[in-house]
C-alpha positions in Angstrom: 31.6 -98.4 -123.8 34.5 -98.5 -126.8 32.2 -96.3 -128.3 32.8 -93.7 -125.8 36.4 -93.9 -125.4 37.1 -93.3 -129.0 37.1 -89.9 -129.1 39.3 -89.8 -126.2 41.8 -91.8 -127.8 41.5 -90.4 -130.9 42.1 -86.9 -129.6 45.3 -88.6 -127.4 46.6 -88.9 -131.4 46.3 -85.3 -132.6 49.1 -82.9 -132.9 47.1 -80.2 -131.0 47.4 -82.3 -127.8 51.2 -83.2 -128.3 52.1 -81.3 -124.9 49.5 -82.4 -123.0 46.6 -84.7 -123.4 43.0 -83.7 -123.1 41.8 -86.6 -120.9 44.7 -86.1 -118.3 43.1 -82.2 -118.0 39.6 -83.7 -118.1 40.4 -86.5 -115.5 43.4 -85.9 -113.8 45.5 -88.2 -111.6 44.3 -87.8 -107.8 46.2 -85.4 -105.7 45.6 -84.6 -102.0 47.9 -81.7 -102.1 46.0 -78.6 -100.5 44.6 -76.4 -103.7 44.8 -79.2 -106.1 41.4 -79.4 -106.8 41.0 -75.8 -107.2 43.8 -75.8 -109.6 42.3 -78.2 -111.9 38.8 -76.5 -112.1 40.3 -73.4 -113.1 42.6 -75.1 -115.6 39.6 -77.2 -117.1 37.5 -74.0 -117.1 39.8 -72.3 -119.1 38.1 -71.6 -122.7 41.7 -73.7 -124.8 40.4 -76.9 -122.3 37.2 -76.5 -121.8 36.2 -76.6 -125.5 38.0 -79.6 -126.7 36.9 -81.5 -123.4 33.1 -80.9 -124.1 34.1 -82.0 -127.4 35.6 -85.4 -126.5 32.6 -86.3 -124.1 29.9 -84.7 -126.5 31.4 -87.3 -128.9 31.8 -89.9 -127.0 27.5 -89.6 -126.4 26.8 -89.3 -129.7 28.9 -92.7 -130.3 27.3 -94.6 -127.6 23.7 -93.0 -128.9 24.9 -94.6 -132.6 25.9 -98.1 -131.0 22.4 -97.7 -129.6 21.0 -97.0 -133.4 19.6 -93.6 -132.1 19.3 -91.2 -135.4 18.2 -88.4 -135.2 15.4 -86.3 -137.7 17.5 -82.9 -137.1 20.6 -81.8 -135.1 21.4 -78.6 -133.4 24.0 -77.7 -130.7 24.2 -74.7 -128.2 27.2 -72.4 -129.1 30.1 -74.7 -129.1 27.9 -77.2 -129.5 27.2 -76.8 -133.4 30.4 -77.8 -134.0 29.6 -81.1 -132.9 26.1 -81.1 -134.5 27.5 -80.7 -137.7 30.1 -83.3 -137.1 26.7 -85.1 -136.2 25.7 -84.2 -139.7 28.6 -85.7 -141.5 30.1 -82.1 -142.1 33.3 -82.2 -140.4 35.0 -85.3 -139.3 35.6 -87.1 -135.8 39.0 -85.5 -136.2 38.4 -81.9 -137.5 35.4 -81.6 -135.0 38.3 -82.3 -132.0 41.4 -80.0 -134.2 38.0 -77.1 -134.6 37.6 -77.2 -130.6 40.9 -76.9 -129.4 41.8 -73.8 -132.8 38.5 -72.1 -131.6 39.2 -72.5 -127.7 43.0 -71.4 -128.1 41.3 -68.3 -130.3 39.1 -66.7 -128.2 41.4 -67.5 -124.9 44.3 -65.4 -127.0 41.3 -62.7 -127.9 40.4 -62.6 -124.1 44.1 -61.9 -122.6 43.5 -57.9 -123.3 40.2 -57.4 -121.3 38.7 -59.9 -118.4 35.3 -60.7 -119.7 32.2 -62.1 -117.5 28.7 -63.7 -118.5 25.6 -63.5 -115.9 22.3 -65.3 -116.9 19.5 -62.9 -115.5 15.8 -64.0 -115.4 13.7 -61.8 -117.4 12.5 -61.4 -121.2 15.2 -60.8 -123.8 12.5 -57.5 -124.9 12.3 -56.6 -121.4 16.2 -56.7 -120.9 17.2 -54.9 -123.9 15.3 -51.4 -123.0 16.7 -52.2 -119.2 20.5 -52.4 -121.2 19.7 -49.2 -123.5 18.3 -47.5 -120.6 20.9 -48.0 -118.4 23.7 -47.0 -121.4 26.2 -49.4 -120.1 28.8 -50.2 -122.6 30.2 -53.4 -124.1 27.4 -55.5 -122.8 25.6 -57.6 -125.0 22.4 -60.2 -124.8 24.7 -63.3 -125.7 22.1 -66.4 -125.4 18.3 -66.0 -125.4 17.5 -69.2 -123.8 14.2 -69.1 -123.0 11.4 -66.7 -122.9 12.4 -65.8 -119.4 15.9 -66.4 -119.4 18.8 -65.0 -121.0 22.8 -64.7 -120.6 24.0 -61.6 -120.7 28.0 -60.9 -121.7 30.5 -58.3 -122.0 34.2 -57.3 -120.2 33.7 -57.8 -116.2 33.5 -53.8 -115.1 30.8 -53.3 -117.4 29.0 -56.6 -116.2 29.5 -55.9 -112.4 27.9 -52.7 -113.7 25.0 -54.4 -114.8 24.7 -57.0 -111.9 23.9 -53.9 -109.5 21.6 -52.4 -112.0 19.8 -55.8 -111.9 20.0 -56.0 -108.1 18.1 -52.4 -108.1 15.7 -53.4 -110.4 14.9 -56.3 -108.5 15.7 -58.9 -111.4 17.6 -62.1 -110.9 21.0 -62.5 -112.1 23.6 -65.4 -111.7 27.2 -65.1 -112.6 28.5 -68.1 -115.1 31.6 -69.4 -114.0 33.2 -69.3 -117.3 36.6 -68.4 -118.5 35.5 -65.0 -120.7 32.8 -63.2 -122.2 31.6 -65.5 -125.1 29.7 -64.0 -128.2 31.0 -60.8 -127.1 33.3 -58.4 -128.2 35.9 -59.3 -125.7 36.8 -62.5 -127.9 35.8 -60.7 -131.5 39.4 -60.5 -132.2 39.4 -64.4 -132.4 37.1 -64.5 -135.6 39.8 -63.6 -138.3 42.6 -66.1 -136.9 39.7 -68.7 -136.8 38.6 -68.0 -139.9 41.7 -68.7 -141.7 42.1 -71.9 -139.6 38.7 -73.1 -141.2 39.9 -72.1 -144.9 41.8 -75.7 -144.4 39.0 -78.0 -142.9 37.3 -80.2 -145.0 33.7 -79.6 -145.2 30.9 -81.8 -146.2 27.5 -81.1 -147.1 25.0 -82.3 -144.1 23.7 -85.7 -144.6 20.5 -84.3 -142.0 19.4 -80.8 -141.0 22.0 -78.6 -138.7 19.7 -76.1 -137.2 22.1 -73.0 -135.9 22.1 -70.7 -133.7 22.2 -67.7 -135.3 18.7 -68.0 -137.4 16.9 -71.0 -136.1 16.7 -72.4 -139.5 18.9 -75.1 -140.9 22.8 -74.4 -142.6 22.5 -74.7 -146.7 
């Protein structure tokens, strides 16, 4: 689809990607060499790539659903994901959504350099969990994403979630480590909010043209 591709393209454009393009990082060349593959996982995982790639291909849906006349009654988007909800919206633009990805990967990767952080989702009630966490008085950690009523994502600098993850395997309760690049919504990338910030002071923002619901309440942005 053209549809899909335009994002792609469009990011191709963007100063933020002068060095390197996202779609060579997303879909690189083929290599054979030994390690190659492994190499480019752990370069796409990283938080600076990862974000403006889900961004391209989250777009490039949401222009195939348009071409489709899908419109939606309401919006919402998982973490990252509100960014492209309220691009969704008519909030940002096509090209601040891609310019917000790459600012707010490149933030919290420079925010994660001074402590190794770690996420592990863990099957039990975010109630539950929190007395497990304030009985167990391990620092740092933090119930990141409450998924579902029996499923939640727990985050904080690796010691203090290897810490956990042995807790958990005393207590009998699930837990499965993310393979992500650091310890989103935690305090290991808290130090990205203030350069961020200031990066938003010069994106134009829109009022929504349909509900955003976010994350944070469950109810819809003003």
């Amino acid at each position: 689809f053209d549809a899909a591709r335009a994002p792609w393209e469009l990011a191709a454009t963007l100063d933020a990607f002068a060095d390197e393009k996202v779609h060579d990082v997303v879909f690189p060349r083929p290599s054979f060499d030994e390690g190659a593959e492994e190499a480019w996982v752990a370069k796409l995982t990283r938080t600076e790539w990862a974000q403006p790639g889900i961004g391209a291909a989250s777009l490039a849906l949401l222009n195939v659903m348009r071409a489709l006349d899908v419109t939606p009654a309401a919006v919402g988007g998982h973490s990252f994901g509100e960014v492209i909800a309220l691009h969704a919206a008519g909030v940002l633009s096509e090209t601040d959504a891609l310019r917000v990805a790459r600012e707010r990967g490149e933030r919290m990767a420079e925010a994660a350099r001074t402590t190794a952080g770690a996420m592990v989702a863990v099957s039990a009630s975010a109630e539950g969990l929190r007395e497990k966490l304030e009985e167990w008085g391990i620092e740092g950690v933090v119930l990141a994403n409450h998924n579902h009523p029996t499923q939640v994502v727990l985050s904080g600098p690796t010691e203090a979630i290897e810490r956990v993850e042995a807790k958990l395997a005393e207590a009998e309760l699930r837990g499965i480590r993310l393979p992500v690049a650091t310890a989103f919504h935690s305090s290991v990338v808290s130090d990205a909010t203030v350069p961020f910030g200031a990066f938003l002071q010069n994106v134009a923002v829109s009022a929504p043209t349909l509900p955003v619901y976010g994350n944070t309440h469950a109810a819809p942005y003003a």
